[in-house]
C-alpha positions in Angstrom: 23.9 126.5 11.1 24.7 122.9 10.7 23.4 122.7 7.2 26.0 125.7 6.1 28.4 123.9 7.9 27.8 120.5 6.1 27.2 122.7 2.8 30.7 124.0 2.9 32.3 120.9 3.3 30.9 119.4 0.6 31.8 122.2 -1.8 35.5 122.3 0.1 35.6 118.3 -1.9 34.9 119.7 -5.2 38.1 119.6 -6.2 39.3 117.6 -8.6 42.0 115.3 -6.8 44.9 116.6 -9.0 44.0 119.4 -7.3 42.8 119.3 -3.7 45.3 121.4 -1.7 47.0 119.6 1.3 45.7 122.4 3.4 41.9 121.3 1.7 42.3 117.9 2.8 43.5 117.8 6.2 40.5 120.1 6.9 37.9 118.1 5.7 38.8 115.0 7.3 39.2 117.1 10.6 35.5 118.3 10.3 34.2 115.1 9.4 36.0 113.1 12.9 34.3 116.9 14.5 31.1 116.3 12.9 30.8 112.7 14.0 32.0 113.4 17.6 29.5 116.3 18.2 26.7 115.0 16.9 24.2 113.6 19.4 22.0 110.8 18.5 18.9 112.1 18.2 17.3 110.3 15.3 17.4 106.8 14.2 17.5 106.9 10.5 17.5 103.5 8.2 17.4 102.8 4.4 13.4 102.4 3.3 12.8 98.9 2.8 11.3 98.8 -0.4 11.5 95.3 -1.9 8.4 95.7 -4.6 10.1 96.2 -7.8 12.7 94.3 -6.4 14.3 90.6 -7.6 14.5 88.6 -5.0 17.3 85.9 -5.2 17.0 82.3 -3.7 20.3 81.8 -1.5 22.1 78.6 0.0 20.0 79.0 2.6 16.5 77.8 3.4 13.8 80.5 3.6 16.5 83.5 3.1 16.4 85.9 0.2 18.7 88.4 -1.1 16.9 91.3 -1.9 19.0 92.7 -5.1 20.6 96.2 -5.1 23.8 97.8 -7.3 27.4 97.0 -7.4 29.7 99.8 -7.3 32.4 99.3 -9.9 33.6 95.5 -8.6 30.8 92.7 -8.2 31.7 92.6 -4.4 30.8 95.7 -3.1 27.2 95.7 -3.3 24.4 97.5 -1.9 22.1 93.8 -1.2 20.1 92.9 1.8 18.8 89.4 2.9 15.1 89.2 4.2 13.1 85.9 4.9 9.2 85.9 4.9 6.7 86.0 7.8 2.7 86.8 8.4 4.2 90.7 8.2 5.7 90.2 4.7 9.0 90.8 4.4 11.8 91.3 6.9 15.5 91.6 7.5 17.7 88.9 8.6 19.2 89.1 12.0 19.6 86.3 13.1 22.9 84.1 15.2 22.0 81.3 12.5 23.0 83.9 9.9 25.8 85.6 10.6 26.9 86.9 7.4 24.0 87.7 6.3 22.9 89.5 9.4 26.0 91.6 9.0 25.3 92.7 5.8 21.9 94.1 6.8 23.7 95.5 9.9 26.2 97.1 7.4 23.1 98.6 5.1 21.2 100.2 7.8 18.1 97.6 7.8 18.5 96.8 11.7 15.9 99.4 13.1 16.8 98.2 16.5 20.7 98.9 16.1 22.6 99.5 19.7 25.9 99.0 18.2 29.1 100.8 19.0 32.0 101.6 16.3 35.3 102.0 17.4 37.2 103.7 14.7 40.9 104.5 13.9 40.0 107.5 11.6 43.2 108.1 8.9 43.3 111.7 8.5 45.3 113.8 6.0 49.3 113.8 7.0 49.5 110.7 8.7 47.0 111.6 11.6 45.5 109.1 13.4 42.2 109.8 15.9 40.0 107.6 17.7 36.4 108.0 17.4 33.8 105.6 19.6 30.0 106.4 18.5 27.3 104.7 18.3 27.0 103.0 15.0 23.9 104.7 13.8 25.5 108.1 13.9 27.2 106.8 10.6 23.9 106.2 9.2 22.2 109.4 10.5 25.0 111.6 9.3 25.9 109.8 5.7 22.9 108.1 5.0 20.5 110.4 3.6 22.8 111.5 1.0 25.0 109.1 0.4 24.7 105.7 -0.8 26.0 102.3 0.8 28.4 99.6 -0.7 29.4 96.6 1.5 31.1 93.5 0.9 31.9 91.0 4.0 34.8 89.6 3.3 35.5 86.9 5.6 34.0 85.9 9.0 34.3 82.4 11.0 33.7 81.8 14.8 36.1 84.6 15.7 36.8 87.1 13.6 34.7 88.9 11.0 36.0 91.2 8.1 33.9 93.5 5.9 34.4 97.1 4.3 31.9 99.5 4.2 31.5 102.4 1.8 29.6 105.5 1.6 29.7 107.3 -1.8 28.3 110.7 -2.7 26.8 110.1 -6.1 26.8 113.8 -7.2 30.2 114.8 -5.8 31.8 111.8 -6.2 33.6 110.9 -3.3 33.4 108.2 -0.2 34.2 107.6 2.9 35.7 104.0 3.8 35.5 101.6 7.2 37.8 98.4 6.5 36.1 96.6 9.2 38.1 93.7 11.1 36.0 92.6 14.5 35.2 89.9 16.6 32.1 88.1 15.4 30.7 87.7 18.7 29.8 91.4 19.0 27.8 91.0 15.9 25.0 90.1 17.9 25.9 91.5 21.5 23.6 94.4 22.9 26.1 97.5 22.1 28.8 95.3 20.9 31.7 97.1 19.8 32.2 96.4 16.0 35.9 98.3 15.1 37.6 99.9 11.9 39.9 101.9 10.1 38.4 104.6 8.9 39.3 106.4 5.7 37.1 110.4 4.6 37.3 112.0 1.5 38.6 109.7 -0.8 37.8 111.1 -4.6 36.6 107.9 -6.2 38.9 107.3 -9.5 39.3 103.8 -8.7 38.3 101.5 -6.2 40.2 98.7 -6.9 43.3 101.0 -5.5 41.4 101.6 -2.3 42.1 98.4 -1.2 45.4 99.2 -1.2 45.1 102.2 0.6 48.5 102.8 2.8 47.4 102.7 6.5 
């Protein structure tokens, strides 16, 4: 039942954006904040880490690698990971030392042991505003499998840390949006509490406009 249920939503974004009907819209971004609220964790999905094949880049920092992925239509929002080597081979950055690049992974699912909690302001069709708390790896388990992620930190200092995050549906063409603004100490708090607008079912013409996107 769930599948049909995901299946029809999918189909409902289809349309074209010249012509997505209002009434279109404002349902699908009302089943989405249902979909997300309903759903009980019950799996604790993350990206494969697959680095062979992979170029790994040297960054600023000692014994860190960026694991190249793809951009998505700007150079900032990329799909990248950081890993540094151990006896095990390869493994994800998450460390205080770090921050930004322990975000990034945090962003692209590569944290296996993820407790966070998102806190989001979800923007639905006619000016509708709904708060959703979840844990963070309900994203991921609902999105993940067939979508694709794009991040891009954009700032973070001892306080504050700002990022967006972006799923997009390669086949259908559409994405779902967090413009992340959070404090930087619940990056690496047990269940810290990492908040966001959130923006669903945006037909991706442009991305560049996104960021304009009137809140």
């Amino acid at each position: 039942m769930k599948q049909l249920y995901i299946s029809i939503l999918f189909i409902t974004l289809l349309i074209p954006l010249g012509g997505l009907a209002q009434t279109d819209k404002a349902q699908a971004d009302a089943a989405i904040h249902q979909l997300l609220t309903s759903k009980p964790l019950v799996e604790n999905w993350h990206s494969p880490i697959d680095i062979e094949g992979k170029k790994l880049k040297k960054t600023n920092e000692r014994g860190i690698w960026r694991v190249q992925g793809k951009c998505f239509q700007i150079s900032s929002l990329r799909s990248d990971f950081y890993v540094t080597q151990s006896e095990n081979g390869y493994q994800p950055v998450f460390n205080r030392k770090y921050p930004m690049e322990s975000f990034v992974n945090l962003l692209q699912n590569r944290i296996i042991d993820n407790h966070h909690i998102v806190l989001l302001t979800h923007h639905q069709y006619g000016k509708v505003k709904k708060e959703i708390r979840i844990p963070m790896q309900i994203l991921f388990d609902v999105f993940g499998r067939t979508m694709n992620l794009y991040s891009s930190v954009t700032s973070i200092d001892t306080l504050t840390t700002t990022a967006v995050l972006i799923f997009h549906h390669p086949k259908l063409n559409y994405i779902h949006m967090l413009d992340i603004n959070t404090k930087t100490i619940n990056i690496f708090e047990n269940e810290g509490e990492i908040t966001a607008d959130f923006y669903t079912n945006i037909p991706q013409n442009n991305i560049k406009s996104l960021f304009k996107y009137e809140k």
